[in-house]
C-alpha positions in Angstrom: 0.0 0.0 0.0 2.7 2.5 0.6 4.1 2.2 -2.7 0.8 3.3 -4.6 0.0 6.0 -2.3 3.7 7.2 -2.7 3.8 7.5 -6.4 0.3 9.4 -6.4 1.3 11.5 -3.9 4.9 12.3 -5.5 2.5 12.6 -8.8 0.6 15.8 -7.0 3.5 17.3 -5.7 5.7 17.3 -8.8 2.8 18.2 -10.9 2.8 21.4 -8.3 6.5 21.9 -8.9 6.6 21.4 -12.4 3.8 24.6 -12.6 5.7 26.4 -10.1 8.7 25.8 -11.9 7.9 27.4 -15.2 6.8 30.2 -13.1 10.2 30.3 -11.7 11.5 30.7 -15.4 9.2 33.0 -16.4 11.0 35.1 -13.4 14.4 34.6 -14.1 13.6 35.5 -18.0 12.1 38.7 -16.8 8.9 37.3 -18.9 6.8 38.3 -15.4 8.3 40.8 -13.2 8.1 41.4 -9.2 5.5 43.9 -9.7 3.5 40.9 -11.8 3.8 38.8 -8.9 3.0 41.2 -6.6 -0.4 42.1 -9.0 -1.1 38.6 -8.7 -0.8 37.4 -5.1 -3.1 40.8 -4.1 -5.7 39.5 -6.4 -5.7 36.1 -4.9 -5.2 37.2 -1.4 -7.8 40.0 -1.6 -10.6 38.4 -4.5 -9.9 34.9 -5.5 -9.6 32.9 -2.0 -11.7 35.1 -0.2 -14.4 34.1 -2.6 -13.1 30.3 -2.5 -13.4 30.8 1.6 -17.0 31.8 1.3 -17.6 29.4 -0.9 -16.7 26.3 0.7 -17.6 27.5 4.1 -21.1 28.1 3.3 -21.8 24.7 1.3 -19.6 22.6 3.8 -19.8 24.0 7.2 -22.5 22.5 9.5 -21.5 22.7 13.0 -24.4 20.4 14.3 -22.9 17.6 12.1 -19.4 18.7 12.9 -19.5 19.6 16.3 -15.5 18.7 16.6 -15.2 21.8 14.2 -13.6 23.8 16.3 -10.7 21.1 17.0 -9.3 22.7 13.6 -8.5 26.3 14.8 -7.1 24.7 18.0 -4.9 22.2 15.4 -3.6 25.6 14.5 -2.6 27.0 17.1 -0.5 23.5 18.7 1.3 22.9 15.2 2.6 26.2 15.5 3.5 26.1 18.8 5.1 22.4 18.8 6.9 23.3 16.2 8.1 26.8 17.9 9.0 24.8 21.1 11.0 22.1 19.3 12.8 24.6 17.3 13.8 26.8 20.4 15.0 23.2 21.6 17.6 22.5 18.9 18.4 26.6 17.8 18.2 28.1 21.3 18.1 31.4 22.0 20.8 33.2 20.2 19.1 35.9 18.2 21.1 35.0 14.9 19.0 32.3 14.7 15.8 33.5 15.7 14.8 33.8 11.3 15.0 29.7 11.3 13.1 29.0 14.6 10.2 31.0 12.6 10.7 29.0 9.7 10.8 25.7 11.5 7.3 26.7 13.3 5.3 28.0 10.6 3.8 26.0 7.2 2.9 26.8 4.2 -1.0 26.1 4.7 -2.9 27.3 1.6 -0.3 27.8 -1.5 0.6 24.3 -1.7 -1.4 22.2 0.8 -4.7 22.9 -1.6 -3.0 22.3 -4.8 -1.8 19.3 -3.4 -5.1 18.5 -1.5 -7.1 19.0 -4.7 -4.9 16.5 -6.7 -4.7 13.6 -3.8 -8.2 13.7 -2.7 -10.9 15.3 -5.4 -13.5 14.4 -4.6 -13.3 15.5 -1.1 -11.5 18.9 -1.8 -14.7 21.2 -0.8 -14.2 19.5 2.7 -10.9 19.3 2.8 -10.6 22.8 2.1 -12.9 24.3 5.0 -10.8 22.3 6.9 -7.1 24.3 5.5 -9.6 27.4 6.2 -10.7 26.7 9.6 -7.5 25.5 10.6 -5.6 28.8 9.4 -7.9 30.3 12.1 -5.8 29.4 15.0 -2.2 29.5 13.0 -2.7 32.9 11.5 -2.7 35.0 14.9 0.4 33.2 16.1 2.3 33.7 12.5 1.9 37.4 12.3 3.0 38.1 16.0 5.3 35.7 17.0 6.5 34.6 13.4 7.2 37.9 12.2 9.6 39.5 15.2 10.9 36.4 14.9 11.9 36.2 11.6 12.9 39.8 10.9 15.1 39.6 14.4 13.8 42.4 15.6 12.2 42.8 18.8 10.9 46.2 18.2 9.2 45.2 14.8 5.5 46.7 15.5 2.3 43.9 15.6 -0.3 45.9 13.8 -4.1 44.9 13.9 -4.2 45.6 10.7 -1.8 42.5 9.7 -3.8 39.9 11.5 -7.3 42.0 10.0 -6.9 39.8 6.4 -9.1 39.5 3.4 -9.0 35.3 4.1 -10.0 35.8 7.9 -12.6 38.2 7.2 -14.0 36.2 4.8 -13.8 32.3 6.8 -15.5 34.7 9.8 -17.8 36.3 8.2 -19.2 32.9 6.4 -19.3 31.1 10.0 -21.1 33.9 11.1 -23.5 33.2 8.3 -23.9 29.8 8.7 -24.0 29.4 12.3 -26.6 32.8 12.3 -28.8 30.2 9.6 -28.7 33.3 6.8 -26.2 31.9 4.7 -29.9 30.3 3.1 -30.8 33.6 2.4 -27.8 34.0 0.0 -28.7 34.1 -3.7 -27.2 31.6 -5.9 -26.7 33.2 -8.2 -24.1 35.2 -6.1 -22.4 32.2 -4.8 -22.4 30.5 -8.2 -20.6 33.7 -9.2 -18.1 33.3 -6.1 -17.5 30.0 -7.1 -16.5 30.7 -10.3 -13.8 33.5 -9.0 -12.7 30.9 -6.5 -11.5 28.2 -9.1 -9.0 30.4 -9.7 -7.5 30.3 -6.6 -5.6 26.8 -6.5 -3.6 27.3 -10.3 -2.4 30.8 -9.4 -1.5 29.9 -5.7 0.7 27.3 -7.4 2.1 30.1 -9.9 2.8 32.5 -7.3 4.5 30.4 -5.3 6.9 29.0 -8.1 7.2 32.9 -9.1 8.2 33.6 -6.1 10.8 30.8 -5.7 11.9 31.5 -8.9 13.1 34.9 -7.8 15.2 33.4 -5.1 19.2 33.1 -6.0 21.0 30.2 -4.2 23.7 32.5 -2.6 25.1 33.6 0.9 23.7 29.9 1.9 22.8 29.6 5.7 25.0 27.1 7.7 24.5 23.1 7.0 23.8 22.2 10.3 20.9 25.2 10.5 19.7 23.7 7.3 19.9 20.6 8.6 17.8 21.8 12.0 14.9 23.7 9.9 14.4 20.6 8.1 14.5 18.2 11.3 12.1 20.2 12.9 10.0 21.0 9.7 9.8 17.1 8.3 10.8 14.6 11.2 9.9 15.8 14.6 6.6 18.2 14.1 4.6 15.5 11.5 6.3 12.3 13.3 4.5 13.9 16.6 1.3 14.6 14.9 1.8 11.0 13.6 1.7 9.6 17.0 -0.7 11.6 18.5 -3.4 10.6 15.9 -2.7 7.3 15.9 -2.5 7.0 19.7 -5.7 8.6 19.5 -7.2 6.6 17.1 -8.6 9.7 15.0 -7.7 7.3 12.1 -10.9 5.8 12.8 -13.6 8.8 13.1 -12.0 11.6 11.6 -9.7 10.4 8.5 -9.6 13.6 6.5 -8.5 15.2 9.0 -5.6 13.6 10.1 -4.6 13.3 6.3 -5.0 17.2 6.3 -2.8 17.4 9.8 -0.3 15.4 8.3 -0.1 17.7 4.9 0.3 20.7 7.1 2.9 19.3 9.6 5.0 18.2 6.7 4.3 21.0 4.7 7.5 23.4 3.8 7.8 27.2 5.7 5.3 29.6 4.9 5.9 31.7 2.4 4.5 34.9 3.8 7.7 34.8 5.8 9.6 36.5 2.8 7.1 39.1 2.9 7.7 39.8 6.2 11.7 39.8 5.9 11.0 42.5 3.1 8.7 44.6 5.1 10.1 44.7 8.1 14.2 44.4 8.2 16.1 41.1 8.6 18.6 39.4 6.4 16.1 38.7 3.3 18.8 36.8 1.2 20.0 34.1 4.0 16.4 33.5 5.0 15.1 33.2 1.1 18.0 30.8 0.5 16.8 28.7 3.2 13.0 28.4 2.1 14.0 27.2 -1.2 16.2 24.8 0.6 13.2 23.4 2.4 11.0 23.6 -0.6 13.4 20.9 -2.6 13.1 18.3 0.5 9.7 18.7 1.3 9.3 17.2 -2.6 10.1 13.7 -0.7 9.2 15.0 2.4 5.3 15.3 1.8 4.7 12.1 -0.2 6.5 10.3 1.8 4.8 11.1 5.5 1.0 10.9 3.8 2.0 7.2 2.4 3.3 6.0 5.7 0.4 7.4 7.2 -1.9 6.0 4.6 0.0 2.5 5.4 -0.6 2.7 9.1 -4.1 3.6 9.2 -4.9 1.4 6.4 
């Protein structure tokens, strides 16, 4: 069994690459420049997936037939925190490092988890994706406080409101709010069919904007071995290997199976790559920390396939 679900797996993550590639040429070619990109990811971030969020929330949501719902947000919040606490563990607390502790902790939970999600699992994607959205709930808060003085190794970098205030957390609160409140029904369809539409967009240019933005990465000034070597530990062995255990100690395998496939996406998932945005934006060493994401990029290619087949295996 691990074999098959391995190769399909490996399938939908180099079919990801292989678009995110060519994006990544397109880069370096100066075919589409930075300020193409940037176009881009605002439209997605502030049309396309907000509309997807809607979307999916309204048709999939139903907290009286999900009342473990709110075990997503909470999922969240303890992925990013294991993983914060195991990288202080093996980094400590020398400031130099504090750019790869935020790395190690945070994933890369809508750009290639849904692409990826879509291709492994299409007929359950609608779900699966209220899940990525709910789940983003408790990670997002953590990511853009924590994350970002630690990656820009500043302790004086400013938490504004209006970073956690988002396009895609207005929009998954705003469609709980009209579900649980019973007037999503009053929705026309017409309007959602129309949101739908804008949505589809979503999972093709989240893979091109994340290839474009790799693409624009040059491998030089590399970060140490053994830091790569940590980032990666933390990042593919110890955060999805302790996910692995809890689930299966749990036996979550048995009641909740698309949801432990999602938690083991996310936990094995590469660094987020908001994270670059935030080295840009607000000071840090934007070259040493870049080099390192595309690092982790190339070994989550094994990396992802290979924790979803084992955990395929196991839970049979």
């Amino acid at each position: 069994m691990f074999l098959p679900t391995f190769t399909t797996v490996f399938s939908a993550v180099f079919q990801v690459f292989i678009i995110s590639a060519a994006a990544g040429v397109l880069v370096r070619t100066k075919i589409v420049s930075q300020a193409h990109i940037q176009a881009l990811s605002a439209v997605t971030v502030n049309i396309f997936l907000p509309c997807l969020i809607v979307v999916k929330t309204v048709s999939q949501f139903d907290p009286a037939g999900f009342t473990l719902w709110w075990i997503l947000p909470l999922s969240g919040v303890l992925i990013a925190l294991a993983g914060l606490g195991m990288a202080v563990l093996l980094f400590g607390t020398d400031p130099g490092k504090q750019p790869f502790v935020s790395m190690a902790s945070f994933q890369n939970a809508v750009y290639i988890v849904l692409p990826i999600g879509q291709l492994v699992y299409p007929d359950q994607f609608d779900r699966l994706a209220l899940f990525c959205f709910l789940l983003i709930l408790g990670q997002s808060p953590i990511m853009w406080s924590v994350g970002k003085v630690l990656v820009s190794g500043r302790r004086d970098a400013a938490i504004m409101w209006k970073d956690f205030v988002t396009p895609p957390l207005v929009a998954t609160l705003a469609a709980i709010f009209l579900v649980v409140s019973g007037t999503s029904a009053m929705l026309p369809q017409n309007l959602l069919s129309a949101m739908d539409l804008l949505g589809q967009a979503t999972v093709p240019l989240a893979v091109f904007i994340l290839g474009a933005t790799l693409g624009s990465i040059a491998l030089k000034d590399m970060p140490p071995l053994p830091d790569v070597f940590r980032v990666a530990g933390v990042k593919f062995v110890l955060v999805p290997g302790t996910a692995f255990a809890v689930m299966y100690g749990l036996d979550l395998y048995q009641t909740l199976p698309l949801f432990c496939s999602l938690i083991i996406l996310q936990t094995s998932s590469p660094p987020a790559t908001n994270l670059i945005l935030m080295v840009r934006n607000y000071g840090g060493d934007t070259q040493v920390v870049a080099s390192m994401m595309l690092l982790q990029y190339l070994v989550c290619i094994i990396a992802m396939p290979l924790w979803l087949s084992l955990w395929h295996m196991a839970a049979g």
